[in-house]
Structures are given as structure tokens and as C-alpha cells.
Steps between C-alpha positions, in 0.01 A plus 500: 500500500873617586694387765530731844691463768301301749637487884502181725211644703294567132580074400409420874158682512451352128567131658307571780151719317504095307483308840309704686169304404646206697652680758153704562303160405275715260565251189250379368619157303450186707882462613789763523677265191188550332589848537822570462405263116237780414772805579778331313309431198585810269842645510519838753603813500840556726541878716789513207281476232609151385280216445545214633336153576485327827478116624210466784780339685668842564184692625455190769907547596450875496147472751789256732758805475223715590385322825842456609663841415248771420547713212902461540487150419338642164746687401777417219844428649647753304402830712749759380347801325614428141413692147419936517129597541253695248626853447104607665415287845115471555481812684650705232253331264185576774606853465456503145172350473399752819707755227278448167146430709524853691698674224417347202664784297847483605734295239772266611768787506320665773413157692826446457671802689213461761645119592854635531411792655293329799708208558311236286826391258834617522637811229698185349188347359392602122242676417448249217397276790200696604403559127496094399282463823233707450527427124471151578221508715332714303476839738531803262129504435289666785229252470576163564346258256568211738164420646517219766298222506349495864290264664339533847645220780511391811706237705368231632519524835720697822835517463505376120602834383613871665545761301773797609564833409595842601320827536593896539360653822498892607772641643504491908684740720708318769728692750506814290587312134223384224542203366357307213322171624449161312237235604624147397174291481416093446172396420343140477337471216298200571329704785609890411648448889790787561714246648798747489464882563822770601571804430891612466685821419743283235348304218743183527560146480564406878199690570274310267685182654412616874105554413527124284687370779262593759186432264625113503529501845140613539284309233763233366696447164377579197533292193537763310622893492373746202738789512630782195836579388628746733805410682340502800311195370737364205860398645678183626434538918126495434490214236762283751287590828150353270691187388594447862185521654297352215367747313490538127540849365402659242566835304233685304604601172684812472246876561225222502423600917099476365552140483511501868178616567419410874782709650443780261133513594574463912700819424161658348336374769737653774491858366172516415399404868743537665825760432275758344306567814817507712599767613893488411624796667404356841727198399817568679724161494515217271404256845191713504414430122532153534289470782206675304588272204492216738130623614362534142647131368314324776189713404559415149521107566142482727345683216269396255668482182318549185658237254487235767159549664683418821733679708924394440520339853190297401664405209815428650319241811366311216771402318798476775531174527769566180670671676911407561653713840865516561729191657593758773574874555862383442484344153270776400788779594763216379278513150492917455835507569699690197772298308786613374875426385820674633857449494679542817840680465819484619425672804230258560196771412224482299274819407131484486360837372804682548547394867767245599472168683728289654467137388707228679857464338425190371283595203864775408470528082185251485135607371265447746078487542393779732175523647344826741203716521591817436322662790671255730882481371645385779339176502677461131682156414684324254344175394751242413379093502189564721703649760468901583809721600390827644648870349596715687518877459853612437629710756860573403605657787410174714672330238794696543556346836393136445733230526526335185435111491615332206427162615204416279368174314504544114211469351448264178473721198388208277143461661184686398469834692818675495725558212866611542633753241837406338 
């Protein structure tokens, strides 16, 4: 397999999807070191691609690191951005599977012009790019002659297992404007419980985070989370936020979204008894929507459902004594909070999407861990040895007539969490 560029928060969530057993106590060997033997036994395959063969001894520091500093204890020292990216990111490659399965006569010219045209890859990427891809994977036939191999399954029990995904809704009319509408859905699958359920006029990632977030809170931590490709689903916030509260997740394989069958058959299940009855043109706000959605999911879990011979609540009573809630409304918000790295400038600013900050004048020319919600920026802080320093939004008129203080303690540059550029 060739090497990719892996990020810190990719190695982390690797580290972290081989501990979980112990962390979650679902091993099943008589010790953890029993464990952590069986694991290590065959050489494994990196985020990079590289192989690589580990001592037991370094799964038992890394469960330590993991208990003491959450996924950031995880992560490689090293957390600069280094090495360029494939010439197509995942959702460029999503579009062309989308592409060939809905348009399976178009060659990779005309794929091609579509990506640049609608913002998938830039004009500076080859066409020779998209024609290795689909040659590679095989996409210039309309049939695909790659039959999976699928078995039915169920997890064990509440909680072991949600599966996520997004669905198109009608367009609603809201003070005068239609809008498309999205329902972002989690479903158990132990139990077929909607444990998550909210519609939104933006398919994105904070809004799949808000209806996890408040899922959790509700019916507990899941051991696992069985979402697609999409970045609303695929990209470093959510994979940090499920290594921080304990959750493992996992990606289905590229176009595959069959192979999460639960979620795609709750959608079935909520047209067919639900949205195709309902009379859209009397739905005149998106708060309005969701309280109708909110009717039909607790419908849906006090109903008898057919592959269970029980209703989902039933199912869920019986087996929630597995089930892990939060420390505290604190850590959980602590936990969803989104992570990134800025450098503050000169004039002691950093910019989050395209808005600027003040940071205190301490961090000046260092690169620092932010953390916010991005519904609730001005609670935004830098992180910096377990410590938080509030942002501020930069008013620069205010600043203007500020008296400057230069009387500050330098920071050391040499420990973890800040780096100073020569």
C-alpha cells in the first residue's frame, strides 16, 4: 500500500480505535496484557500506509496517556501539517462515484470539467488525475462487477453500535424564502431506537455534532459510531470529539451507504409513514418541522417493530445497564469542542473562519491549540498546558484607544503546546 499523508488526529484515533477494548472493558481475553499480546501479534497497518509492529508495552503506555490526556495525549509530538495532499480529497472522489452511478455514460473528460466547474478540485488539478481514478477503480463500465459480500448483523446490545447518516427533505417555505431541508438521523442498532433525530436547513458537520452531542446526553456513549464518507461525517473535529468521549468510529467503505442498513431503512420507514402523508405546504418554519419530526420519532420508538418482535424502547430497557452517560454537562461540551491550530500575529490576532480574535500577547508568533463551538464563539479559548485563555472578538476601534501593556511573562517556547516560529 503507498504511503499518505496521515494527520496527528488520523495516528491518535488509530492509537485510540486499538485501546478502546480496555478503555470500554469489552475485551474479551482474561487480562488487558492478555490483550494488548493478542493485538500486537501480527504487524498493523499505520493511517500512512506503513506497516509496522508494536510491543504490548506501548498499547498499556498509550491506554495511561489516554486516561490522563484524552485523545491529545495520543497524538505524535510532531503536529505541524507536513507533506501536500492527494490532487482529489474524499469529497471530490464521492462526487465521482455519485458521477459514474447516476451517469454512467459520461467519460472522465466530462467528470472532469464537472469537478472544476462545481468546486470539487481546483482548475490546477490534471485531468490525468480523474482518468487514473476511475481507471483504477475500475468505473468506465456501467455495470459494476463488484458484488459485495453481505451478511445480516446485529450488535449485541444498547449503545454497542449507532449508525448515522443524512437524508434530503422537501423544500419548506419560511418567512417568504424556500429552503431545502436535511434530517440528520442516529439510530441504535441493537434496538432500531432513533436516539438522535433534527432536521436543519444546512447539511454540516457542527450540525451532525449538535444532534450526537445531544444524543449522548440522552441515552449515553456509544462504543461505537457507523458513519459514510461525506465530510459531514469524515474529517478531523468528528474523529477527535469520538476519541475524547470514547467512542470508536468507523467509516463505511466508499458509495457503500447500503452497508449501513438501519439508518437507511428508518429513512424508509419515515417517508413511508410519515413525510408522505404530511402535508408540506402547511409547514411554515423549520421549529415547526422539527416538532412534527419530534412527534413521529417517539411514535416510532413505542412501536412494534417487525425485525425485533418488540418495540425499540423495549429493547432499549433491557439492555441499559451497558450503558456509559457523560462525567458532567461540562466535560461533555469540553469533549465536542472543535480543535484547531493558529498562529497569532504580530498584532496579537488570530483568524478563525475569516474572523479575527484577539489572543493574549503572550502567545505573539507562537502556534497555539484553539478550542470553540462554532455557534457559541465567544466562549472560544486557546488551550496551552491545561490552562484556557479566552478570545476575544477583535474590535479595532476599541483597540485603537487601549493602553498598551507590555509588561507580560514570556512564555517557554521549548515545552509541548506552543511552538515559536524562527
Amino acid at each position: 500500500m503507498p504511503k499518505i499523508n496521515a494527520s496527528p488526529i488520523d495516528i491518535a484515533h488509530f492509537r485510540f480505535a486499538l485501546i478502546a477494548p480496555v478503555i470500554q472493558g469489552t475485551f474479551f481475553e482474561p487480562s488487558a496484557s492478555a490483550y494488548y499480546r493478542k493485538v500486537t501479534e501480527n504487524p498493523l497497518t499505520l493511517p500512512d500506509g506503513s506497516i509496522f509492529s508494536y510491543n504490548p508495552k506501548t498499547l498499556e503506555k498509550w491506554t495511561v496517556y489516554y486516561r490522563k490526556g484524552g485523545m491529545e495525549a495520543l497524538m505524535p509530538n510532531t503536529r505541524s501539517d507536513k507533506g501536500s495532499s492527494r490532487a482529489l480529497k474524499d469529497t471530490a472522489i464521492e462526487e465521482i462515484f455519485r458521477l459514474k452511478e447516476n451517469f454512467p455514460k459520461l467519460n472522465a473528460t466530462q467528470i472532469y470539467f464537472r469537478l472544476v466547474e462545481e468546486g470539487f478540485i481546483p482548475s490546477t488539478v490534471s485531468v490525468a488525475s480523474v482518468q487514473r481514478f476511475i481507471k483504477k477503480h475500475d468505473l468506465k463500465s456501467a455495470r459494476n462487477p463488484h458484488v459485495k459480500d453481505r451478511k445480516a448483523f446485529e450488535a449485541p446490545f444498547f449503545g454497542s453500535l449507532w449508525q448515522a447518516d443524512t437524508c434530503y427533505l422537501p423544500y419548506i417555505s419560511e418567512d417568504g424564502k424556500a429552503r431545502r431541508t436535511y434530517l440528520i438521523m442516529i439510530v441504535d442498532d441493537h434496538s432500531r431506537m432513533i436516539v438522535g433525530g433534527r432536521i436543519f436547513y444546512a447539511d454540516t458537520a457542527y450540525n451532525f455534532q449538535r444532534v450526537f452531542k445531544q444524543a449522548i446526553s440522552t441515552y449515553g456513549i456509544p462504543h461505537k459510531l457507523y458513519v459514510d464518507n461525506g465530510s459531514v461525517y469524515a474529517n478531523n473535529q468528528l474523529a477527535f470529539i469520538c476519541g475524547s468521549i470514547g467512542t470508536i468510529k468507523i467509516q463505511t467503505p466508499v458509495r457503500d451507504g447500503a452497508s449501513k442498513g438501519k439508518v437507511e431503512r428508518a429513512f424508509r420507514t419515515l417517508k413511508n409513514r410519515w413525510l408522505h402523508g404530511l402535508d408540506i405546504a402547511s409547514v411554515t418554519s423549520l421549529e415547526q418541522f422539527n416538532a412534527l419530526l419530534a412527534d413521529y420519532i417517539r411514535v416510532h420508538n413505542t412501536t412494534l417493530h417487525s425485525s425485533i418482535h418488540c418495540t425499540p424502547m423495549e429493547r432499549f430497557m433491557a439492555s441499559k445497564a451497558h450503558i456509559s452517560m457523560p462525567k458532567s454537562s461540562e466535560w461533555l461540551d469540553e469533549c465536542f469542542h472543535n480543535w484547531i491550530t493558529r498562529k497569532v500575529n504580530n498584532d496579537s490576532c488570530v483568524s478563525i473562519n475569516k474572523v479575527a480574535y484577539d489572543a493574549p500577547q503572550q502567545f505573539i508568533g507562537m502556534k497555539v491549540d484553539v478550542r470553540f463551538l462554532p455557534d457559541r464563539m465567544e466562549e472560544a479559548f486557546i488551550l496551552y498546558e491545561g490552562k484556557h485563555y479566552p478570545l476575544n472578538s477583535t474590535d479595532k476601534v476599541a483597540n485603537s484607544m487601549a493602553k498598551r501593556n507590555n509588561n507580560f511573562d514570556p512564555l517557554d517556547y521549548s515545552k509541548r503546546g506552543g511552538v515559536k516560529d524562527d
